[in-house]
N, C-alpha and C positions, 0 to 999 in steps of 0.2 A: 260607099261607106267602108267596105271590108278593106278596101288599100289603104286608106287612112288608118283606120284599127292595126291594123298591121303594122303601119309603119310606126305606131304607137312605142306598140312594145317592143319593136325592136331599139326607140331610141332608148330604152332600159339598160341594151345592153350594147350602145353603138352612142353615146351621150351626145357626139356632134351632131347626129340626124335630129335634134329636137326642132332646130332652127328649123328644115325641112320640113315637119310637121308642122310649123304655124305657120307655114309659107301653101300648105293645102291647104290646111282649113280655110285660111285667108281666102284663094282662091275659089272656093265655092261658097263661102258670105258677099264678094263681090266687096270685101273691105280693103282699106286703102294696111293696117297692119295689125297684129297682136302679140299680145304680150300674157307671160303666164309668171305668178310668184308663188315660190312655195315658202313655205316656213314649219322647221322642224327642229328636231333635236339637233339637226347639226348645224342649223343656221338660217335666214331669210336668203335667198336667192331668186333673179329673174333670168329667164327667158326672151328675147323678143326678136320680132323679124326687123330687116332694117330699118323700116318705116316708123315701126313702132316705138324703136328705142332712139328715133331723132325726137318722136313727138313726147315720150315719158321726160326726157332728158332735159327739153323746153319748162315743161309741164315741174317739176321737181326744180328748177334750177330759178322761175316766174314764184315759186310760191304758191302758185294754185289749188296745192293740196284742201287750205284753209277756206276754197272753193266749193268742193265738192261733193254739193247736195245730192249728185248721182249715186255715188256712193253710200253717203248717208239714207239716202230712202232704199237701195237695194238690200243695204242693212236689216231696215226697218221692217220692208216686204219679206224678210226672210225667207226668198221661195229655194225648194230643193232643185234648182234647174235653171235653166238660165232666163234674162231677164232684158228688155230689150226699154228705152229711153221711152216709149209711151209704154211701160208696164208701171214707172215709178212718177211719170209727169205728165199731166193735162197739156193738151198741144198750143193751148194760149200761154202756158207758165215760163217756157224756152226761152221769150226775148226778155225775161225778165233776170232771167237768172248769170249771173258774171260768168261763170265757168263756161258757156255757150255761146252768149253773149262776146266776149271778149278775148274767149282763147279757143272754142274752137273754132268757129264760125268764120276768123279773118286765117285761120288755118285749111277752108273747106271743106272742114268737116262735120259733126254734127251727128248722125247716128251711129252707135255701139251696141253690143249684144254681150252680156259679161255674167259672169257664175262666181258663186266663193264656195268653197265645199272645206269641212273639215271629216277627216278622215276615222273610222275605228282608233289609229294609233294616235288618234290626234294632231296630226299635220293638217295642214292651214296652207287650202290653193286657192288663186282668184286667178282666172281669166276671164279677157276682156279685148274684143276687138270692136275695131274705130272703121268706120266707112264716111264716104264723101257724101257731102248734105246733097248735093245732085242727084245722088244715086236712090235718095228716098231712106225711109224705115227699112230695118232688117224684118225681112218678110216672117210668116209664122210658122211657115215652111222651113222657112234654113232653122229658125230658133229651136223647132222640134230634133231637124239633124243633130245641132249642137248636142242635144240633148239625151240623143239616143247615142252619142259620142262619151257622155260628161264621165258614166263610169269607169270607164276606160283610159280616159285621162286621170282619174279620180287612181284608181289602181297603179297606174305604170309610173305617175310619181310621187308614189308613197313608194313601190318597190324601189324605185330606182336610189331616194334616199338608205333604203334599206339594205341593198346591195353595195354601196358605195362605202357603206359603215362595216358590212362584212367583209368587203377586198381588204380595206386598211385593219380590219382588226386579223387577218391570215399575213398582213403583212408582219406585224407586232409578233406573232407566234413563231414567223420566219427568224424573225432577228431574235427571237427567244432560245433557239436553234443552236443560233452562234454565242450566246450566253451575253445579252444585251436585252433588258430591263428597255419596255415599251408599251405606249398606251396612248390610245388614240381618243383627242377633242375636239369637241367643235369649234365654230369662230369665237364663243364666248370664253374658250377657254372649261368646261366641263368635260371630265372624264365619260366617257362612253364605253369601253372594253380599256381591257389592260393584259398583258402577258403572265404567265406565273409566274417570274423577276421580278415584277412592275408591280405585282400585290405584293409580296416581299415586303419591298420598300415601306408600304402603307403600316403604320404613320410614323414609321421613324425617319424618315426622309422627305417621303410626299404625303400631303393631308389630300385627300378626294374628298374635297367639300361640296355644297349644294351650289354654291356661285360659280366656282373653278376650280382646277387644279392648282394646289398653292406647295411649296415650299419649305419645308418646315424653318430653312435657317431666312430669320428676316429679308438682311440686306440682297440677297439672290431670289428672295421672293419679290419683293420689291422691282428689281428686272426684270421677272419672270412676265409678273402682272404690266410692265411698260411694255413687252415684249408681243405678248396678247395683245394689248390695245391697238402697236402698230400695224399689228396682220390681219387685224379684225377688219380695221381703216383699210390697208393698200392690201387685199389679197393675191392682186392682180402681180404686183410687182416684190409678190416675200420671195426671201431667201431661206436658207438654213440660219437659224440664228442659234447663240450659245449662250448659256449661262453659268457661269463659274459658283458649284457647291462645294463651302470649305469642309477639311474635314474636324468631328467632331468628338469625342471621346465614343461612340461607339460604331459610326460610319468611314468612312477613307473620304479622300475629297475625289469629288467629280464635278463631272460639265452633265449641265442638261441641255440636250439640244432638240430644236422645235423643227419638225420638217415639216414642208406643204403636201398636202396628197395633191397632186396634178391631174385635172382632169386632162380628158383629151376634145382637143376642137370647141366649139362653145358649147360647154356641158351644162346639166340644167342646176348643175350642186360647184360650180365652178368657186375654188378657191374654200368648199367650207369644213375642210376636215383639217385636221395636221395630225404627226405622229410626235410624241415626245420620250424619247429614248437618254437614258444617263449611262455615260461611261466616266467609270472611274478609275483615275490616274494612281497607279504603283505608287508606293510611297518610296519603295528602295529605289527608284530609276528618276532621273529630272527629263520630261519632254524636250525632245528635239525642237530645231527651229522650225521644220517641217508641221511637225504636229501640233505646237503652238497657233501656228501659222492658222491651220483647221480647227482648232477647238476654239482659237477666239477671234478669229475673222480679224486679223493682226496682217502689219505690213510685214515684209520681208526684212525693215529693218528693224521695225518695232518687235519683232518676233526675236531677231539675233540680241536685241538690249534685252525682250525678258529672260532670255537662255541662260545670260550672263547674270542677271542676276538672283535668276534661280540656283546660280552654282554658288553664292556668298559672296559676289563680286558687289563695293557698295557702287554707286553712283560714280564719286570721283575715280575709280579705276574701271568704270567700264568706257568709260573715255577712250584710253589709252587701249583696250581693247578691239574693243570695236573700229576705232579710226575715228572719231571724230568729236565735234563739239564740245565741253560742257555742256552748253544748251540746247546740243541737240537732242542730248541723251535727256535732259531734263524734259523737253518737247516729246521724246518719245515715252517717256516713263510716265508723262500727265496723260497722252492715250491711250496707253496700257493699260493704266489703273482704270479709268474709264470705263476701258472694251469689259476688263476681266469682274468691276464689281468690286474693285478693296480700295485702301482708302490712305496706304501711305507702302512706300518700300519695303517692311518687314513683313507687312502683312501678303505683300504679291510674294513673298521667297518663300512662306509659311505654305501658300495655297498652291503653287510651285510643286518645293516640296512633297507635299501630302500633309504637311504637319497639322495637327491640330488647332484652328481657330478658336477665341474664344467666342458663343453666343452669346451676342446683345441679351440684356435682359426686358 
């Protein structure tokens, strides 16, 4: 048992060895895999060994969920400890029941051993591992290991959430350092720490509401919240993404941009933090094609068309400019407007610029 403890808590501080943890445990249940979720202030995330994340992925993708009276009685039983398929079901109920019946049984599988625990801080874990119906009932033996394991799991990933929210919020105080306003949310988009910059801001820039981090100027909150939804959906594959904030009679304009925290290897908090940092653009100086380029995820030419017409250049003479089309400059200036969040030519020179926008009402 102490190897396993062990290697507990190191995956607190080693996030790829989690896999490796449910690959012993696994190992000494005699189960075929497991799977661990947590749920907390910084988001739902799982765990699983290979096995287990072919069988969830079935299991989630078949709809089964709307099956799962295992669940519902382990609910029900609310025991503090783990809970094995004759703890919640009489052994004539199994043929009767779909979830068994029909998804695991032609899988060969058939018994589980599985715990929910919520934490002091409130985090919400459930693990659960699946063994092959040949192999029999998880004995009462292994359930007590489990068991004599739970707080320990119980501990190392509440910590690990919690260490994971402290790296990203020393990162925010880093970039605080270099004079760069930052504050770290979860996948829903809630503020969780923030830099002394980054309060500044609060509320004349950003509102640190109960739902999310919002915006104050509509149209760039509006992105903001598109921007969350798609990292919340794909976190696996986010980038840096930007947000153009015009400026306003008492702010400068800037960009806000949303970075991924990265875990390392398959981490058990994988993809649920980000940092949200604004830098704002000199009003006396117009960004290079370079730094266009990086504040709004712009092509190389779409970047040299906004350059130009951030200097006063209209449309028809950035043609001649540039080298090329009418309509290509038109095609580039309909992506621009896009990337950047405005909504015709004067208003991309204004925000360019530094100038002052006016706010929607």
């Amino acid at each position: 048992m102490h190897d396993v403890v062990d290697k507990i808590y190191e995956a607190v501080l080693v996030p790829e060895k989690w896999e490796s943890v449910l690959i012993d445990i696994n190992d000494v249940l005699g189960t075929r895999g497991g799977v661990i979720f947590t749920q907390s202030e910084v988001g739902m995330t799982c765990v699983a060994t290979p096995a287990a994340a072919d069988i969830f992925r079935r299991f989630a993708e078949e709809g089964w969920d709307k099956y799962n009276t295992r669940r519902e009685r382990a609910d029900r039983l609310d025991h503090a400890g783990f809970v094995t398929d004759l703890d919640v079901f009489l052994p004539h109920e199994f043929a009767s029941e779909p979830l068994y019946r029909d998804f695991l049984y032609p899988l060969g599988l058939g018994w589980s051993v599985g715990t929910h625990i919520v934490t002091p801080d409130g985090d919400k874990i459930a693990a659960s591992f699946d063994g092959d119906f040949d192999a029999g009932p998880i004995s009462r033996a292994k359930t007590d290991w489990l068991d004599s394991i739970r707080p320990h799991l119980a501990r190392a990933l509440s910590l690990a959430g919690r260490l994971k929210i402290a790296t990203a919020s020393r990162i925010t105080d880093g970039l605080g350092v270099f004079g760069l306003p930052a504050c770290v949310v979860n996948s829903q988009g809630r503020m969780l720490t923030a830099n002394a910059l980054m309060q500044r801001m609060i509320p004349s820039k950003i509102i640190d509401s109960r739902e999310r981090i919002k915006l104050r100027h509509t149209p760039s909150d509006r992105l903001l919240q598109n921007a969350l939804f798609q990292l919340a959906l794909r976190p696996a594959d986010a980038g840096v993404l930007s947000i153009p904030v015009p400026a306003s009679e008492e702010e400068a304009a800037s960009v806000a941009h949303i970075v991924p925290v990265r875990g390392m290897g398959r981490d058990i908090l994988p993809g649920g933090l980000f940092i949200v940092t604004i830098s704002t653009l000199a009003s006396s100086t117009i960004p290079g094609v370079s730094l266009l380029r990086g504040l709004f995820d712009l092509t190389p030419s779409e970047a040299k068309v906004a350059r130009f017409a951030a200097g006063g250049a209209a449309p028809k003479d950035i043609s001649a400019l540039a080298g090329v089309s009418p309509n290509t400059v038109k095609t580039h200036l309909k992506s621009v407007y896009a990337k950047t969040g405005v909504e015709n030519h004067g208003a991309l020179v204004r925000l360019l610029s530094g100038s002052v926008l006016p706010v929607p009402s």
